[in-house]
C-alpha positions as CSV (number, residue, x, y, z in Angstrom):
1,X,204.9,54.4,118.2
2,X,203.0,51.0,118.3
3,X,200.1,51.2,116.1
4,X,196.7,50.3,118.5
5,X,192.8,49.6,117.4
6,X,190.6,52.5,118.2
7,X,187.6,52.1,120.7
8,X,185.3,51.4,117.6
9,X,187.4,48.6,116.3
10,X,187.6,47.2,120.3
11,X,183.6,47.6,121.1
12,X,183.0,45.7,117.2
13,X,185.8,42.9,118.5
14,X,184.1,42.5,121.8
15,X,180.5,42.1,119.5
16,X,181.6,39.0,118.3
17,X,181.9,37.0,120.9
18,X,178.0,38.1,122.0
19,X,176.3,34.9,121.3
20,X,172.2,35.1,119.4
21,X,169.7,35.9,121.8
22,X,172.1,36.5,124.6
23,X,171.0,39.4,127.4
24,X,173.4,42.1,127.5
25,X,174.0,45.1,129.4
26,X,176.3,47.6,128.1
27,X,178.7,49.8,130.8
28,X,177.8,53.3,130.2
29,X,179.9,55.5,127.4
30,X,182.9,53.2,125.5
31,X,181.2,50.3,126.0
32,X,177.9,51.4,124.8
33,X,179.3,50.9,121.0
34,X,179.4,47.6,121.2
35,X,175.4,47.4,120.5
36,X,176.5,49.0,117.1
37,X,178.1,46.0,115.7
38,X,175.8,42.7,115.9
39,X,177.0,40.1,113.7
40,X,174.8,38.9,110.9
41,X,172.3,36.6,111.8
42,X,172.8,37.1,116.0
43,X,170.7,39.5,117.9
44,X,171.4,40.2,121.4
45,X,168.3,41.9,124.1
46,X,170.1,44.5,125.7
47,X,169.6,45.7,129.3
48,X,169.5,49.0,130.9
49,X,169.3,49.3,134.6
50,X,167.2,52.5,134.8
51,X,164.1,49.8,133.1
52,X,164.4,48.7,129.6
53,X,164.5,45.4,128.0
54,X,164.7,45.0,123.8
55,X,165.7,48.6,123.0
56,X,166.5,49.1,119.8
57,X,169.4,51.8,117.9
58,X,170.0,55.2,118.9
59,X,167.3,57.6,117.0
60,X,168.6,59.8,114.4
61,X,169.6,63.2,115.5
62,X,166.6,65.0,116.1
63,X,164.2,62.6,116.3
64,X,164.9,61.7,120.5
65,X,162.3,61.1,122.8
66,X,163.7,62.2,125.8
67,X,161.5,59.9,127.9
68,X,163.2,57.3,126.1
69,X,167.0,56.8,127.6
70,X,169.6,54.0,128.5
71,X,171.4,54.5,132.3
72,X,173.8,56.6,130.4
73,X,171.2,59.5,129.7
74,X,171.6,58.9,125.9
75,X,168.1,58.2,123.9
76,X,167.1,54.7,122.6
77,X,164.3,53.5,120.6
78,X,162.1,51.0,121.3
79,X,161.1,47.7,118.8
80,X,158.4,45.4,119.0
81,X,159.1,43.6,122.1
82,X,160.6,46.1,124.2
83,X,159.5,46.1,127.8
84,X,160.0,49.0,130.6
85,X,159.8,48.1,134.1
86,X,160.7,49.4,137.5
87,X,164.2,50.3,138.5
88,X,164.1,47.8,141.6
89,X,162.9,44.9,139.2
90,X,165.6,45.5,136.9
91,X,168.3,44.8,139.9
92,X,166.4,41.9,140.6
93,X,167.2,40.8,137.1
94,X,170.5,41.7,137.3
95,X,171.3,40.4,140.6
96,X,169.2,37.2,139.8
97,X,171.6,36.2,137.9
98,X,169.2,36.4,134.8
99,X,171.8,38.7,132.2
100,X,174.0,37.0,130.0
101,X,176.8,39.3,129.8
102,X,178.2,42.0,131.1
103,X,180.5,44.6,129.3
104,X,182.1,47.3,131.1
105,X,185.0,49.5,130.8
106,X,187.6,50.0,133.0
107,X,190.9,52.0,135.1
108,X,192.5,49.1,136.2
109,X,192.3,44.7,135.8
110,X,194.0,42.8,137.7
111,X,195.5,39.1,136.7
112,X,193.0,37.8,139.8
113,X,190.2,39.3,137.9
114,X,189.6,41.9,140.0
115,X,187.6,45.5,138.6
116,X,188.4,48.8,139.4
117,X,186.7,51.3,137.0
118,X,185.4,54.1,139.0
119,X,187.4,56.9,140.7
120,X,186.0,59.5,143.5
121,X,189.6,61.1,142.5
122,X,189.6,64.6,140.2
123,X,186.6,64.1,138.1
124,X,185.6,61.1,139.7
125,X,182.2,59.7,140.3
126,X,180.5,59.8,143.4
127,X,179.6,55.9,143.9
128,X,180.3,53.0,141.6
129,X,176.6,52.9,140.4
130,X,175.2,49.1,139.1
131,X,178.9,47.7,138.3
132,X,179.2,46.8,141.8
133,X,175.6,44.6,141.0
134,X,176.2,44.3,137.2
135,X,179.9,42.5,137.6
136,X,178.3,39.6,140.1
137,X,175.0,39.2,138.6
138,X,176.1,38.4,135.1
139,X,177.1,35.1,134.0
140,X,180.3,36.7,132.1
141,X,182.0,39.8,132.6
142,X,184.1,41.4,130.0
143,X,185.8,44.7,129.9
144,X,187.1,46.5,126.7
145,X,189.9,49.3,127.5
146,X,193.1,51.4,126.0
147,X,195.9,48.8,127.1
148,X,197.6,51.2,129.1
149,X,196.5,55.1,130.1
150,X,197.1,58.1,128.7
151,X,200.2,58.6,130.4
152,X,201.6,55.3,129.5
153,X,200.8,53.0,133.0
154,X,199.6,49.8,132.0
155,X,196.0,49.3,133.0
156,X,196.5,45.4,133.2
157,X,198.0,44.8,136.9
158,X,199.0,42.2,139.4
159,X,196.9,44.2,142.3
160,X,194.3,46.9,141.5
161,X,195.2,50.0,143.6
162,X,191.9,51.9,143.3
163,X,188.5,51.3,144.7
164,X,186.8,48.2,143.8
165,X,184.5,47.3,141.6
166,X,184.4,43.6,142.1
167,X,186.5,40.7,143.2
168,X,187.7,37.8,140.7
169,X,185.2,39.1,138.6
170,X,186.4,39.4,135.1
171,X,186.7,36.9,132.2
172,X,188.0,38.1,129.3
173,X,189.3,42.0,128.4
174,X,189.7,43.0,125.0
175,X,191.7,45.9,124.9
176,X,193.6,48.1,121.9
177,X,196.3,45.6,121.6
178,X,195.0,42.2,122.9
179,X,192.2,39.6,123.5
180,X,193.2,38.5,127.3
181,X,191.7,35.9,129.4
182,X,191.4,35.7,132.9
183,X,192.4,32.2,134.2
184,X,192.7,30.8,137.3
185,X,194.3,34.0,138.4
186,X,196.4,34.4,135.8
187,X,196.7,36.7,132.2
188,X,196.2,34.3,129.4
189,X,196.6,35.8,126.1
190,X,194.3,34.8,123.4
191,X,195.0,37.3,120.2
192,X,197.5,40.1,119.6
193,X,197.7,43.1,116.9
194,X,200.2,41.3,114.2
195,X,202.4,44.4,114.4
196,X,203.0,44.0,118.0
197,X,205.9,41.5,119.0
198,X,204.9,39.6,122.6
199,X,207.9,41.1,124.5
200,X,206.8,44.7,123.7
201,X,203.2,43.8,125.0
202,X,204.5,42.2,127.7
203,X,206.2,45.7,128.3
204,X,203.1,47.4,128.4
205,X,201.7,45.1,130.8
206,X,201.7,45.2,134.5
207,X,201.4,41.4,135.3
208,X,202.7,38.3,133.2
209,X,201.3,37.8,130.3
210,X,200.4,33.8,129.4
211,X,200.3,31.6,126.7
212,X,197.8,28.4,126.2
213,X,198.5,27.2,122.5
214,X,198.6,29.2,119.5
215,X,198.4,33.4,120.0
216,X,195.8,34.6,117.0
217,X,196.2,37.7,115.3
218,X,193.7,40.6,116.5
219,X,192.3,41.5,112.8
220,X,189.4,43.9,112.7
221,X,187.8,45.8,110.1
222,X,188.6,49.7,109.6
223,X,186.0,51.2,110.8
């Protein structure tokens, strides 16, 4: 059984690349980690769509304010700086192509780019929410995922086959065995676990996988 980073080792991989001072908004649930694991010295604003700007950590258990919460429902705290604002305003941001980055998990990328990560399957959502906004109003879009789903499929494709998210859309995907970039409509793999050989993640994968110069290994911290 191939050895594969957990979704705290992914959301502190995808943290590096989050440049000082950059405006982030975090997909709600796995991605939501990634605010966890700034590098030293770099401090990213982070966006919610329900209306905050600046938010700081999560409080310590028992300490919420319940007027206080990120699109995901979970409570934040707020910093010197924060701002709150109205819901509509903070789609204008978004869609004003004023965030920096966008992180977001996902069910399915394809090599085009392409996003599917909601479902209205068994325990699916009803409506895709802000990623339909948040995927073409940020400057970058990454998603961090399992490499393939529970049952095995591989969640990297040719062609998405559920609903869409957004078209040609995604730039890079860091995922429990890779660091993948989209290109030109093409899979171009940037890093790899050490342990994994290129032919078994090619296995794993549902589209060819590229190669641009030298593969890096994937090393990140136990955590």
């Amino acid at each position: 059984m191939t050895a594969t980073l957990t979704p705290t080792q992914i959301a502190w991989r995808a943290a590096q690349d989050i440049n000082d001072g950059a405006y982030v908004n975090l997909g709600i649930g796995f991605p939501e980690m990634v605010a966890r694991f700034q590098p030293p010295g770099r401090e990213a604003i982070f966006h919610t769509e329900n209306g905050i700007l600046g938010f700081g950590e999560s409080p310590q258990p028992g300490q919420e304010d319940w007027d206080l919460i990120n699109a995901g429902k979970k409570a934040v705290t707020i910093r010197p700086g924060t701002a709150f604002f109205h819901h509509a305003d903070s789609f204008a941001m978004v869609r004003g192509g004023h965030l920096d980055v966008a992180i977001l998990g996902a069910y399915e990328v394809a090599e085009t780019g392409d996003l599917a990560n909601w479902s209205t399957g068994p325990r699916g959502v009803p409506a895709v929410g802000g990623a339909m906004d948040l995927v073409h109003g940020a400057k970058r879009v990454a998603v961090i995922t399992d490499h393939v789903t529970k049952d095995g499929k591989p969640k990297l494709v040719q062609r998405c086959t559920l609903p869409l998210t957004g078209l040609g859309c995604v730039t890079r995907v860091y995922t429990s065995l890779a660091v993948i970039d989209v290109v030109a409509q093409h899979f171009v793999l940037r890093e790899k676990l050490p342990s994994i050989s290129l032919d078994h993640l090619q296995s794993l994968t549902g589209a060819t996988l590229h190669l641009d110069g030298t593969v890096a290994d994937l090393i990140v911290p136990e955590l």
